[in-house]
C-alpha positions in Angstrom: -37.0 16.2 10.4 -34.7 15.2 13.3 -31.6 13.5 13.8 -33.1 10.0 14.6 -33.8 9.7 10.7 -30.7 10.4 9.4 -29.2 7.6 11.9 -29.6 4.6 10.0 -27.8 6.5 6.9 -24.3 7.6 8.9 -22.8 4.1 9.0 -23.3 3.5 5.4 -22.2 6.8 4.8 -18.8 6.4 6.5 -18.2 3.2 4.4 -19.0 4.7 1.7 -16.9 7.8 2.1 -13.5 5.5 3.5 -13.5 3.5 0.4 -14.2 6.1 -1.8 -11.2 8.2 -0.1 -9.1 4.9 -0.7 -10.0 4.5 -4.4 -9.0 8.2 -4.8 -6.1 7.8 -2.5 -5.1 4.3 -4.5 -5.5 6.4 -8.1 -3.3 9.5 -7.2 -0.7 6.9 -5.9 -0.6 5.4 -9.2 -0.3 8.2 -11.0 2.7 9.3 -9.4 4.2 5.7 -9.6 6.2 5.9 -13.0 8.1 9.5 -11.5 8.9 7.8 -7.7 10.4 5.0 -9.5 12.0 6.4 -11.8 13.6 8.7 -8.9 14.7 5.8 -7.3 11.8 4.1 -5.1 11.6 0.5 -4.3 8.6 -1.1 -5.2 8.2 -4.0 -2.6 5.2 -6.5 -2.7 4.4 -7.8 0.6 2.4 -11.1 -0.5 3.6 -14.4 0.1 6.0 -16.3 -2.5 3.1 -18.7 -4.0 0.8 -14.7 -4.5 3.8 -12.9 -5.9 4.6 -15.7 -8.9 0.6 -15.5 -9.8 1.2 -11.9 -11.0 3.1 -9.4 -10.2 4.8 -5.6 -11.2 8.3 -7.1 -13.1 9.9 -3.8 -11.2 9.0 -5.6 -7.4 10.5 -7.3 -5.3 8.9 -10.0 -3.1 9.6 -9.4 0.7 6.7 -11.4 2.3 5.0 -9.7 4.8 5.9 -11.9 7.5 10.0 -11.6 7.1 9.6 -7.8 6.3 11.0 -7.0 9.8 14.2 -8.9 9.4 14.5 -8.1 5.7 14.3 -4.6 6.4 17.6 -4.4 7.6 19.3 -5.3 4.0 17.0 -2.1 2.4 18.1 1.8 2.2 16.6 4.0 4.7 17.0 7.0 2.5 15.0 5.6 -0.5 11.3 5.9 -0.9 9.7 2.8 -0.4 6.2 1.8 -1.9 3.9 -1.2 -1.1 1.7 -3.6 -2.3 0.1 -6.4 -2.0 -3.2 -8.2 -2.8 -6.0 -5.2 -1.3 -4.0 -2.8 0.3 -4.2 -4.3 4.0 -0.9 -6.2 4.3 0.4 -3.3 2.7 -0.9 -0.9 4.8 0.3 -2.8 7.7 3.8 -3.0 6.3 4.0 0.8 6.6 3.7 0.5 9.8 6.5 -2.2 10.4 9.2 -0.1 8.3 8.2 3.1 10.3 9.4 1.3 13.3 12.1 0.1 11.9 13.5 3.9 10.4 11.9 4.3 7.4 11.0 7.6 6.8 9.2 8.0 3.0 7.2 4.7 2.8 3.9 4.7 0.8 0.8 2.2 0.8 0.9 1.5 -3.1 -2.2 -0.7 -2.4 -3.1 -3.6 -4.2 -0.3 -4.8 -6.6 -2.5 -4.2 -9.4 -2.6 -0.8 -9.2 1.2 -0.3 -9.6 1.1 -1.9 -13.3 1.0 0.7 -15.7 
C-alpha cells in the first residue's frame, strides 16, 4: 500500500482527533471547576444578555463578548478567570482578548453547559 490511499482518510482524521482532544480537554476542565472556584476563580459567560437568561451557571457572570474589552478593566488581574459560552468558540476567543488586556490565568471553560455540576 502507498501513501495515496491513506489520503482521503487524514482530513477526517484530524477532525476527528481536534474534537476528540476538545471533548477530553472540555471534561478535565470540568472536573477541576468546583476546586478553581472555590479558590477564588471567576466564572464569566461571554454570551449575549437574551443567551445568558435562557440558562445559565447561578455562579456566572454575564460579560457579553462584545463589551469584554472595556469590562475587563473593572475585573482582578490576579484571579483565575474561566469562560464560557454557548460551544466553546466565543469563549475561546475571549481568552485571547483578556490575554491582551493582562490576564494571566484565564481558561476556555467551553460551553456554559459544561461548568454546571
Amino acid at each position: 500500500m502507498n501513501f495515496e490511499n491513506y489520503q482521503s482518510y487524514i482530513f477526517p482524521l484530524i477532525i476527528v482527533l481536534f474534537f476528540g482532544y476538545r471533548i477530553y480537554r472540555f471534561k478535565m476542565i470540568k472536573n477541576k471547576l468546583p476546586k478553581l472556584l472555590d479558590e477564588g476563580a471567576i466564572l464569566i459567560d461571554v454570551r449575549s444578555k437574551g443567551e445568558y437568561t435562557s440558562g445559565h451557571n447561578p455562579k456566572s457572570i454575564n460579560i457579553p463578548l462584545d463589551e469584554l474589552n472595556k469590562e475587563s478593566k473593572k475585573l482582578d488581574k490576579t484571579k483565575t478567570v474561566l469562560l464560557c459560552c454557548a460551544s466553546g468558540t466565543r469563549s475561546g476567543m475571549a481568552v485571547g482578548i483578556l490575554k491582551k488586556n493582562g490576564f494571566n490565568n484565564v481558561i476556555n471553560a467551553g460551553p456554559w453547559s459544561n461548568t454546571l455540576s
